[in-house]
Every structure is written in structure tokens, then in C-alpha cells.
C-alpha positions in Angstrom: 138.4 83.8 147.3 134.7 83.6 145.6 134.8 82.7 141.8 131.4 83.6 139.3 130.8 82.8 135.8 129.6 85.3 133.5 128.4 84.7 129.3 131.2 85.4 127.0 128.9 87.6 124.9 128.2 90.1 127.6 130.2 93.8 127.4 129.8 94.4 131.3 129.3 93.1 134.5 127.9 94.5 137.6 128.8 92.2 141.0 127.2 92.0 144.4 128.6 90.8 147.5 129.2 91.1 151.1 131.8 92.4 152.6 132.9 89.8 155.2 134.4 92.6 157.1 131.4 94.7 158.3 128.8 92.8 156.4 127.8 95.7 153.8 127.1 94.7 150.7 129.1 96.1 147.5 128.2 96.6 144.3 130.8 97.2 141.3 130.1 99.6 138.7 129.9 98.0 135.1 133.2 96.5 134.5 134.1 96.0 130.8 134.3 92.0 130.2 137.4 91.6 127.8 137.5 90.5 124.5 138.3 87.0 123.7 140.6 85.8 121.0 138.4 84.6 118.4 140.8 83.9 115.6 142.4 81.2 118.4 141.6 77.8 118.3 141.5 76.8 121.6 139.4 78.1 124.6 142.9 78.7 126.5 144.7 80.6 123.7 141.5 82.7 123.5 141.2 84.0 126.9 142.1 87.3 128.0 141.6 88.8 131.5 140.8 92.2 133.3 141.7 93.3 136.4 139.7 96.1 138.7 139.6 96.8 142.9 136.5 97.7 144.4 136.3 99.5 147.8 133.9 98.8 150.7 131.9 101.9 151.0 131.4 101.2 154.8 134.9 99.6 156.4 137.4 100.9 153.5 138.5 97.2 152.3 139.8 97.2 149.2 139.0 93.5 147.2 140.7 92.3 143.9 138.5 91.5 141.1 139.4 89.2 137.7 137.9 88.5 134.9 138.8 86.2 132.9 136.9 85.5 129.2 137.2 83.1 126.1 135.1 81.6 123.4 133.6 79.4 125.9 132.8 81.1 128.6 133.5 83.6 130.9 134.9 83.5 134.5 136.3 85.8 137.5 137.3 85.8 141.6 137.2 88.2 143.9 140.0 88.2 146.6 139.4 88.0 151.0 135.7 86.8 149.9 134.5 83.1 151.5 133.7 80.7 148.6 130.2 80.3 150.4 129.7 83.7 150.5 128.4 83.9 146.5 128.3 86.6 144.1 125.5 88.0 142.4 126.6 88.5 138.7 124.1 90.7 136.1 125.2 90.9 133.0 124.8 93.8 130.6 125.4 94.5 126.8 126.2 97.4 124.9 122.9 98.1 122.3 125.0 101.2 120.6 126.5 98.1 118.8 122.6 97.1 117.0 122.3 100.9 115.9 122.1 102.3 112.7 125.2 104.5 113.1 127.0 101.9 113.8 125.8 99.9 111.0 126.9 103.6 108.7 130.6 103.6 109.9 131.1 100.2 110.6 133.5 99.7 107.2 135.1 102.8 108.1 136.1 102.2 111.9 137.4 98.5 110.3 139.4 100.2 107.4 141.2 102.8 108.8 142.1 101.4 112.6 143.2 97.7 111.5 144.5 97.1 107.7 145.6 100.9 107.2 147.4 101.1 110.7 149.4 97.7 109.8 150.3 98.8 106.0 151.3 102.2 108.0 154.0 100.4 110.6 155.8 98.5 107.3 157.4 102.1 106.3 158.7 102.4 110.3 160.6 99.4 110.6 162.7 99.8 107.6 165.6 100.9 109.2 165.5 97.3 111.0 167.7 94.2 110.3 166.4 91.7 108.3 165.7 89.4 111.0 163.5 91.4 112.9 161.4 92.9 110.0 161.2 89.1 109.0 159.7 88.1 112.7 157.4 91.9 112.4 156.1 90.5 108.9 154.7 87.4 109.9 153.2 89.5 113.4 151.5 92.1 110.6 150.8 89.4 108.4 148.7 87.2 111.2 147.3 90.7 112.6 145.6 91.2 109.0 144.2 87.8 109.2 142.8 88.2 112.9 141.3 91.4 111.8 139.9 89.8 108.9 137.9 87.3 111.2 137.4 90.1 114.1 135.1 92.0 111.0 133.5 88.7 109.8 132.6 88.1 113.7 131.2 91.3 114.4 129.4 92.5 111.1 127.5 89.2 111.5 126.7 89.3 115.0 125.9 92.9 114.4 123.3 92.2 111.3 121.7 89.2 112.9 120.4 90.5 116.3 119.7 94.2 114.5 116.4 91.9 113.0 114.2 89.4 113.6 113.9 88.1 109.8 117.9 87.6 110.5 117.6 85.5 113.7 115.0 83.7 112.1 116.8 83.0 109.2 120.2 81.9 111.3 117.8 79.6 113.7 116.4 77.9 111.0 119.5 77.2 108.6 122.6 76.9 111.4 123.1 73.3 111.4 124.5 72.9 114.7 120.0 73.6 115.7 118.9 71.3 113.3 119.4 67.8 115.5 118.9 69.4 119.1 115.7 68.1 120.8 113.1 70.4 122.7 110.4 69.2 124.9 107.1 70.9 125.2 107.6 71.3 128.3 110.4 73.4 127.8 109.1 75.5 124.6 108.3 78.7 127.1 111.7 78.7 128.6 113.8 78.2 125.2 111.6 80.6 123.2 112.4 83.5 125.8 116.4 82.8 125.9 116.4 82.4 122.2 118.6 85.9 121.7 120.9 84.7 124.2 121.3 81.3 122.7 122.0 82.8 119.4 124.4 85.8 121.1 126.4 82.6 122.5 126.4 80.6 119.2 127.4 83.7 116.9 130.2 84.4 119.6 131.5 80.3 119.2 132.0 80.0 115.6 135.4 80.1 114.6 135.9 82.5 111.7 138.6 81.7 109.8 137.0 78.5 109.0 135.5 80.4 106.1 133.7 77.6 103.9 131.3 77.3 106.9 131.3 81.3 107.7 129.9 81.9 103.9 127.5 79.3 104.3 126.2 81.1 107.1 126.5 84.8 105.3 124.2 83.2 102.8 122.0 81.6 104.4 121.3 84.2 107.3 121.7 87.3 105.5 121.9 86.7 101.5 125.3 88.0 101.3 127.8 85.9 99.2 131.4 86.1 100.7 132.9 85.1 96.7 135.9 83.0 95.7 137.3 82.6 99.2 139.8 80.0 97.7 143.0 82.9 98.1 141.9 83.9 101.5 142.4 80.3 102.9 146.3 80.1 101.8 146.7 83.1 103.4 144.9 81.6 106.5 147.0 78.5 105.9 150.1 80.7 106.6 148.6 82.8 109.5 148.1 79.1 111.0 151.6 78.4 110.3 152.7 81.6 111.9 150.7 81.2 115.2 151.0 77.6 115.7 153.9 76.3 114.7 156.3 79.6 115.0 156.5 80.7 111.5 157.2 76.9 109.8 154.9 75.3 107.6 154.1 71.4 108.2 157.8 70.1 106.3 159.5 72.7 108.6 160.4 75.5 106.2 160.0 78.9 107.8 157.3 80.9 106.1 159.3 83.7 104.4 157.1 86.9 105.0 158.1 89.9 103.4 157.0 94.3 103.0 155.1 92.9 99.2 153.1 89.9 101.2 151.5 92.0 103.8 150.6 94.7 101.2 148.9 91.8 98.9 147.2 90.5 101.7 145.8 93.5 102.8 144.9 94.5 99.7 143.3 90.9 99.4 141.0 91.1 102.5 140.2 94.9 101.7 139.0 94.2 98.4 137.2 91.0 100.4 135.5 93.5 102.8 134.4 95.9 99.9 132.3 93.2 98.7 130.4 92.2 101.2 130.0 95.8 102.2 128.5 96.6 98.7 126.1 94.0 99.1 125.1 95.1 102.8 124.7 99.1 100.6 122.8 97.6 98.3 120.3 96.0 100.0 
């Protein structure tokens, strides 16, 4: 079995390799990388896999592929291939994501499949026992959370790379850059991977640690995120629901219910409609 390593920012892959059968060489079509779990806080609870076959044009064998990605990085095998044997990885990304029509029905897309599609489900589980709309709660109520972070992720990724003033700005006031060391010697080679450096860095930060996520809205992009100080109790509860099975830190179970998941959405919508505004009117 032959592993690879791919970025955890890239959308596709295409892989090469030999077949050790007949010795052709194969190449895949663009497989989709999957999306990591970026509202997790580990690089194993964030990873999330794919799994495609790819068939030897010349002798018919059919090989396994996985891939496997997190917040960290990006990894896959491919079955009956010698370790030795290597695989030739190129990475790809989707650039409909830097357009301008995305930028138009970004709020949209985020609006009516995550928060509305959530608020919708509360109506269809009414008919439920209290103990299972209690355990569905607390799912809907993390799910509004994650989507929450999945926005802040991708609106900021989205803005940065769409301009240079952007990923100007984020270089020069993300304090992660400020202490790391460059030789001249190494000036060329850093200058030309500086998109994917700050693909990789955007892709890392952990947003639901929001003091730090505004700092960067406002810094990078003049957009001011507001009084976040609501949003991070609800966070504190999503924590409580993911990590410690619905108890808080004394061990009383968070008691989730139809009014806390319509708050909260209204909460993070009304969150979203201000940053959006600010996006419109600049």
C-alpha cells in the first residue's frame, strides 16, 4: 500500500502511479478532497475521509484510493501499490470560490441551507418523546454553532485571497508572522508560496475562538464582528455538548430546548447580517 500527503486547503487531487501489474501508469481524475471539521478542536476529531477506485486502463486492476483530511493536513493510500513505488500528487483548487458571484449569494447559500433548514426540522420532531427531542436539541443547537464558524471560515478565506490589499493586510497584522525568521536567502522561495502559506494559515485558525477571529476581521478586512460577548455562552454550551456529552463542567446536563435553538439562530443570524452589511457597504 503507497501513502501521499496532500494540503488541507486544496478542493482536488489528481494522482499518478504505476500499475505494478503491467507497468502503465494511471492517472485519477480530480477527486474532491473532503472537508475537515473546523469547529473541532483536535486534528483527529477534524478529519474526515473519501473513498474512490481507479481502474488500470491497460490490465483492468481495480486499486482503492483514501483520502483522509483535517485541519493539519491531508493524507491518503492507495491499495496493491509498493510503498517504493511513489505517487505523484497535484493539487488543484476550486477559483469559482474568489468570484464575484459567489461573493453576491454567499449570505444567501448560508441563510437558507444551514440556520433555516435546522429551525425547519424543530416542527418535525414534535411528535417525539421528550428524551429524544432533548438529545435532537443539543445536535441542532451545536449544528448552528458549527455553521456559525463554517461562515466565519469561509467568508474570510473567501475575501482575503479575492485581493491583494487583503493578503497584505492579513500578512502584516496575523501575529502568528510577526516572530518567524526569513533568510535572504530564502526571500525568492517564501515570496512565491506566499498564497499558499496564507491558504494553510486561514484554513488552521480555529473559529469559534472568536476574540482572536474579530481581531483578524478587523485588522485584515475592516469589518467589526460587534459585541461577541452572547455568542461565546452559546459556544460555551456547544463545547459542553460535543465534549463532554451534553454536561457542563459541575456535571449538570445542558437542558436544550424548541425556544434555545430559535434564540440562537436568531442570534447568529442577526450576527451574520452585520458583517454582511458591512461587506455591502463597502
Amino acid at each position: 500500500m503507497a501513502s501521499f500527503e496532500f494540503s488541507p486547503i486544496a478542493d482536488f487531487v489528481v494522482l499518478k502511479f504505476k500499475c505494478p501489474n503491467c507497468g502503465e501508469y494511471n492517472e485519477t481524475e480530480a477527486l474532491s478532497v473532503p472537508i475537515p471539521d473546523y469547529s473541532a478542536e483536535t486534528h483527529h476529531d477534524s478529519c474526515s475521509s473519501e473513498f474512490y477506485e481507479q481502474e488500470c486502463p491497460e490490465c483492468g486492476q481495480v486499486f482503492e484510493i483514501t483520502l483522509n483530511n483535517g485541519i493539519y493536513g491531508g493524507d491518503g493510500e492507495i491499495s496493491d501499490i509498493d510503498e517504493d513505488e511513489g505517487v505523484e500528487v497535484q493539487e488543484d483548487y476550486n477559483e469559482d470560490f474568489f468570484d464575484e458571484d459567489f461573493d453576491k449569494e454567499y449570505k444567501t447559500v448560508f441563510f437558507d441551507e444551514h440556520v433555516q433548514e435546522t429551525v425547519d426540522i424543530l416542527d418535525k420532531i414534535e411528535h417525539l418523546d421528550e428524551n429524544s427531542k432533548k438529545l435532537l436539541y443539543r445536535i441542532l443547537y451545536a449544528n448552528i454553532i458549527s455553521s456559525m464558524e463554517a461562515y466565519l471560515s469561509d467568508r474570510l478565506i473567501q475575501k482575503v485571497l479575492s485581493s491583494e490589499e487583503n493578503k497584505r493586510k492579513f500578512v502584516e497584522n496575523f501575529k502568528d508572522f510577526e516572530n518567524i525568521k526569513i533568510s535572504i536567502a530564502d526571500i525568492y522561495k517564501n515570496t512565491e508560496n506566499i498564497e499558499l502559506r496564507i491558504k494553510k494559515t486561514l484554513r488552521e485558525i480555529i473559529y469559534h475562538h472568536l476574540p482572536r477571529v474579530k481581531n483578524i476581521y478587523k485588522s485584515t478586512l475592516d469589518i467589526d464582528l460587534g459585541n461577541i460577548s452572547e455568542l461565546m455562552e452559546c459556544i460555551s454550551i456547544r463545547h459542553d455538548i460535543v465534549h463532554r456529552n451534553g454536561k457542563d463542567k459541575d456535571g449538570n446536563l445542558q437542558n436544550i430546548n424548541k425556544e434555545d435553538i430559535v434564540r440562537l439562530a436568531s442570534i447568529v443570524s442577526d450576527f451574520i447580517r452585520n458583517i454582511e452589511s458591512q461587506f455591502v457597504s463597502k
